[in-house]
ZANU-798853 format. One record per residue (C-alpha): x, y, z; residue in one letter; residue number from 1. Coordinates in Angstrom, 3 decimals. Layout:
// ZANU-798853
X|Y|Z|a|NUM
...
//
This chain:
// ZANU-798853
0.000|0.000|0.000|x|1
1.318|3.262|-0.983|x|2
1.877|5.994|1.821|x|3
-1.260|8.355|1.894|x|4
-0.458|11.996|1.451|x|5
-2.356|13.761|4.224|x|6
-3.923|17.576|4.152|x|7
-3.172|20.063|6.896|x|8
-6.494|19.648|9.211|x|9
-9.343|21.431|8.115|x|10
-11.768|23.729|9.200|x|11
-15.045|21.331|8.119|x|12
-15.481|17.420|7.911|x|13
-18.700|15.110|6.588|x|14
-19.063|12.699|9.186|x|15
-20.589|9.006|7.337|x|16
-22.038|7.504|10.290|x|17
-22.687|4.027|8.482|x|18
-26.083|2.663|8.277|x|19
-25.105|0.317|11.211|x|20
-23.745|2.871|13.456|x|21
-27.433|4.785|12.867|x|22
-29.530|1.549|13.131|x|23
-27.806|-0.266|16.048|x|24
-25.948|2.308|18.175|x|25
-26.353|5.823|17.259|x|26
-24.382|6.553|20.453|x|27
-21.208|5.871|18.792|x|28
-21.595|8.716|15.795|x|29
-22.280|11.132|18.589|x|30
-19.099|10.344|19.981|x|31
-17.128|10.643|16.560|x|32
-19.013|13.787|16.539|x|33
-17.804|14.992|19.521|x|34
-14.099|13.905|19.200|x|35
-14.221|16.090|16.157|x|36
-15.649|18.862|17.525|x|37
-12.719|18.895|20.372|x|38
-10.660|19.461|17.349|x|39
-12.230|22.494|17.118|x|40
-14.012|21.368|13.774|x|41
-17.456|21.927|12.607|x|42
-19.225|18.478|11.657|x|43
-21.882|17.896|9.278|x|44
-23.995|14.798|9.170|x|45
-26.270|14.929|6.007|x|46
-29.496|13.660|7.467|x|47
-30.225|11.775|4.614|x|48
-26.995|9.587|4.534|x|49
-27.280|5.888|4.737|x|50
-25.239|2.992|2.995|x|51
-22.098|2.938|1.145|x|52
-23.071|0.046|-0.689|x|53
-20.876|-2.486|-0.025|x|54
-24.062|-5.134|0.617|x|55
-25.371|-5.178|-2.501|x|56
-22.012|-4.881|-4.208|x|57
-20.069|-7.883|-2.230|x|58
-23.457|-9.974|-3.137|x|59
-22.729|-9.552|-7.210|x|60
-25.215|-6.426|-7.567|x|61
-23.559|-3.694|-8.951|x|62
-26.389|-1.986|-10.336|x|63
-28.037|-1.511|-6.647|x|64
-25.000|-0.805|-4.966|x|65
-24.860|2.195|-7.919|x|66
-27.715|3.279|-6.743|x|67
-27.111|3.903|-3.428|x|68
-23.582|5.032|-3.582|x|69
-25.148|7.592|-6.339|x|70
-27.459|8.966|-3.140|x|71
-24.237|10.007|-0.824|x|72
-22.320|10.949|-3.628|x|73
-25.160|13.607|-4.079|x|74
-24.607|14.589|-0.283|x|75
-21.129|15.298|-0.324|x|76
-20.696|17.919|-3.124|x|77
-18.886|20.342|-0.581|x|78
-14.877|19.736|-0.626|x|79
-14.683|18.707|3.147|x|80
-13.206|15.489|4.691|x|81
-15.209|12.724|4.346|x|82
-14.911|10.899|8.182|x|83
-16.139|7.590|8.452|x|84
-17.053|5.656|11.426|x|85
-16.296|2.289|10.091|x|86
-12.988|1.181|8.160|x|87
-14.890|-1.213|6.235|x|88
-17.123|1.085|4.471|x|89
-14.766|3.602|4.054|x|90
-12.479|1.132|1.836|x|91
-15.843|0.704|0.017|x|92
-16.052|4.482|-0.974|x|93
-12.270|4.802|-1.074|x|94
-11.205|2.075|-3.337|x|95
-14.512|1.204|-5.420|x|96
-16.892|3.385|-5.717|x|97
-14.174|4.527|-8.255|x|98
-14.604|1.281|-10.501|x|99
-18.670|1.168|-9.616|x|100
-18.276|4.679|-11.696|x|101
-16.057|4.285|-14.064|x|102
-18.427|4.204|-16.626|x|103
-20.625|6.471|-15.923|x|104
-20.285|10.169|-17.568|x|105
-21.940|11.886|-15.000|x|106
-20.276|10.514|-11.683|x|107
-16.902|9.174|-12.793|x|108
-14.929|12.194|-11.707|x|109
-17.014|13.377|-8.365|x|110
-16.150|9.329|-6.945|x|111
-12.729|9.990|-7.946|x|112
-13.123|13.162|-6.071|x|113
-14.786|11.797|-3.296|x|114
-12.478|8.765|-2.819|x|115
-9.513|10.928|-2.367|x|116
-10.795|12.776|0.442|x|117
-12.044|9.803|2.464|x|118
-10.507|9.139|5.457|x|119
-11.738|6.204|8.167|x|120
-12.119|7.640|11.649|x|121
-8.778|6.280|13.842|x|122
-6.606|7.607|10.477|x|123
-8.004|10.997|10.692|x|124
-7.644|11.547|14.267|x|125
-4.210|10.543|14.212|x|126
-2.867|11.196|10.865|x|127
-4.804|14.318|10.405|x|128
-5.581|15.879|13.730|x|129
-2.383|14.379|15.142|x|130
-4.582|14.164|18.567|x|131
-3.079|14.216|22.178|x|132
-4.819|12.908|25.049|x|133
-2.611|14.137|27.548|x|134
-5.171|14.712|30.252|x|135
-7.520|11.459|29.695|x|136
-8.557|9.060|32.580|x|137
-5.631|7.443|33.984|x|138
-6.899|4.177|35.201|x|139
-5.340|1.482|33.794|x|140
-7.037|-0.725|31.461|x|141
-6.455|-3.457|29.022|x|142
-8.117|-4.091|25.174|x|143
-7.917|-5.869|22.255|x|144
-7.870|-3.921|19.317|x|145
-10.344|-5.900|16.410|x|146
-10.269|-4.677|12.545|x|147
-12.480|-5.948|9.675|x|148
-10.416|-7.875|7.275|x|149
-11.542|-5.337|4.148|x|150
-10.472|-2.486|6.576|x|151
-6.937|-3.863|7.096|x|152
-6.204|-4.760|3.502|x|153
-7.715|-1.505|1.976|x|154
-7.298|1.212|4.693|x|155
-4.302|0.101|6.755|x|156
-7.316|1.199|9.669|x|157
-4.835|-1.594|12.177|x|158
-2.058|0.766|12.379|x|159
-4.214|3.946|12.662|x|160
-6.499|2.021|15.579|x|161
-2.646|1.217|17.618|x|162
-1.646|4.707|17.003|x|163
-5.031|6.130|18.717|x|164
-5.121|3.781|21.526|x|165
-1.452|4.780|21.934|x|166
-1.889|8.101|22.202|x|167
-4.664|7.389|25.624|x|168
-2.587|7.108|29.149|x|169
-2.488|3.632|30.574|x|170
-4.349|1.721|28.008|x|171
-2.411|-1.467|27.152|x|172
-3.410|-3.228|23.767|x|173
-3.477|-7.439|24.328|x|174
-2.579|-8.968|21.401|x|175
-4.094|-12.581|20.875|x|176
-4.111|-15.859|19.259|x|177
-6.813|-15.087|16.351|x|178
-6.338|-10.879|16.380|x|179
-5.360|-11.400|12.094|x|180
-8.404|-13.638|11.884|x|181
-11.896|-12.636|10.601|x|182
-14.525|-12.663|13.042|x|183
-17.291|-14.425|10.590|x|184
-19.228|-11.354|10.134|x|185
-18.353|-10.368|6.529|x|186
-21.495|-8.547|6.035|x|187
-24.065|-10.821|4.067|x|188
-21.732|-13.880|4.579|x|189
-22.593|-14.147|7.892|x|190
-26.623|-14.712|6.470|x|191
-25.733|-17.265|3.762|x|192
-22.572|-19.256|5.619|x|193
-24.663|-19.480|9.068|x|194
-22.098|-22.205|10.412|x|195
-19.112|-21.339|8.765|x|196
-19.743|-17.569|10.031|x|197
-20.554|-19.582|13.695|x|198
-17.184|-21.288|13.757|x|199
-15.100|-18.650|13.140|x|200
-16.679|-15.787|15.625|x|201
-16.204|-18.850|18.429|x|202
-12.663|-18.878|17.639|x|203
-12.255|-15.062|17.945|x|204
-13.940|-14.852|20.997|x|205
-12.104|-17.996|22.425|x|206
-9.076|-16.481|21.760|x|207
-10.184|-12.925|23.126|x|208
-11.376|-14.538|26.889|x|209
-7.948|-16.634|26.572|x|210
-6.031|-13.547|26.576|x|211
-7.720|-12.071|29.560|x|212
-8.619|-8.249|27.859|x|213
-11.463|-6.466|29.210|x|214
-12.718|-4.779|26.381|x|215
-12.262|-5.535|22.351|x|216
-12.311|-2.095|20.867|x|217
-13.083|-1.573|17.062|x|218
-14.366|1.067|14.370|x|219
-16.337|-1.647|12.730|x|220
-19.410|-2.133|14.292|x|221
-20.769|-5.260|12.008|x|222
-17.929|-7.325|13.281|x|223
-18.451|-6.017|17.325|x|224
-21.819|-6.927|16.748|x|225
-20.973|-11.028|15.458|x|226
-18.147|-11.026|18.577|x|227
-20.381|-9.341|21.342|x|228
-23.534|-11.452|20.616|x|229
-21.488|-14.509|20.434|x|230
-19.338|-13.546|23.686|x|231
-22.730|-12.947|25.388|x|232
-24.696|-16.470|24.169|x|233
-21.630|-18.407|25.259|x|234
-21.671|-15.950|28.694|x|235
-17.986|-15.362|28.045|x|236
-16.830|-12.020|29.761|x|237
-15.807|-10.133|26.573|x|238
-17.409|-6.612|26.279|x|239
-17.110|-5.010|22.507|x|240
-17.313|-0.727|22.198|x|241
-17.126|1.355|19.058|x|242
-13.534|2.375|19.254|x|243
-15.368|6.155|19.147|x|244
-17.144|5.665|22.586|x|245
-14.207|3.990|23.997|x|246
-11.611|7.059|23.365|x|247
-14.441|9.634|24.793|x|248
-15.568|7.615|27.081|x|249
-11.488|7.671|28.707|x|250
-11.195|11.490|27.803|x|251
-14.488|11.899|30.309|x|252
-12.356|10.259|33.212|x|253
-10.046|13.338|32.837|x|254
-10.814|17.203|32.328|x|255
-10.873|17.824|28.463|x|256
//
């Protein structure tokens, strides 16, 4: 992967929540919100965001995924950062809505635009921002950091996620037996492989009470979903937060 080029920070930022983020826990855009705005940015959240895509177009259906990548490409005509709260879809809108368009007279050039000034949410903050949580809660704690396999091919998001929780005072990051493995979510594979999708989330979440964390943290939410419902039927003591609420949720502790 070629080293990203990164702007100075700006003044404005889209924030693209993800349709699971809005349908399962809202709570976790509201803190990407407000990490931004302690940047001393101004976020906007088109109201009438809501999927990348990547459904329809990792289930052969190019033609819808079109179609709905066409609707946010109409929302974010203004030359801002586009933030995004999960590294999954943002490799979606990064690295294909480009070839979805390619095609297309009308939209080829504004998702080449587009694509360029994606950035998924742990990248911008450190990359872009450069944050510093000098004065966050100081109780020590221990995680496991989780990223979607799309996200670490296409957006490097595992280095960005170590270089946030990095930055936070006394957070140690457990590294375990299956961290490289996919959890089993994988979007609509998890609906058509049932079993196969079953097998592998009970070796991730094996591995991730073997290693003794208290928390997994992650900035993909399908994939905390598969490991926190399985953690919970099996009554294994592994809690899963958006790595959003986590980071606010230690800068709270302390007196930002």
């Amino acid at each position: 992967m070629e080293p990203r080029r990164y702007p100075p920070p700006p003044q404005d930022v889209y924030l693209f929540g993800t349709c699971l983020v809005d349908l399962f826990v809202p709570q976790a855009g509201l803190d990407a919100v407000h990490l931004l705005e302690r940047e001393g940015l101004r976020v906007h959240f088109p109201q009438r965001q809501s999927c990348c895509g990547q459904p329809a177009y990792t289930s052969g259906n190019p033609d819808a995924a079109r179609a709905v990548a066409r609707a946010q490409i109409d929302l974010l005509a203004e030359s801002w950062p586009i933030v995004v709260a999960s590294g999954s879809c943002a490799g979606m809108m990064r690295h294909h809505w480009p070839a979805l368009f390619a095609d297309d007279a009308a939209y080829a050039g504004k998702a080449r635009e587009i694509a360029e000034r994606v950035f998924e949410f742990a990248e911008f903050l450190v990359r872009v921002l450069n944050v510093r949580f000098d004065r966050a809660e100081t109780t020590p704690t221990r995680v496991a950091l989780h990223t979607s396999c799309s996200a670490r091919r296409e957006m490097g998001t595992r280095e960005h996620g170590v270089e946030l929780l990095a930055a936070l005072p006394n957070v140690e990051r457990v590294d375990h037996a299956a961290e490289s493995e996919c959890c089993g979510f994988g979007g609509v594979f998890s609906l058509k492989h049932p079993d196969i999708s079953g097998a592998m989330v009970k070796d991730k979440v094996d591995s991730l009470a073997a290693a003794g964390v208290e928390r997994v943290v992650s900035a993909d939410l399908g994939c905390l979903l598969n490991i926190g419902h399985a953690a919970e039927h099996r009554r294994l003591p592994v809690m899963v937060e958006h790595l959003a609420s986590f980071v606010r949720r230690r800068l709270q502790g302390g007196k930002p």
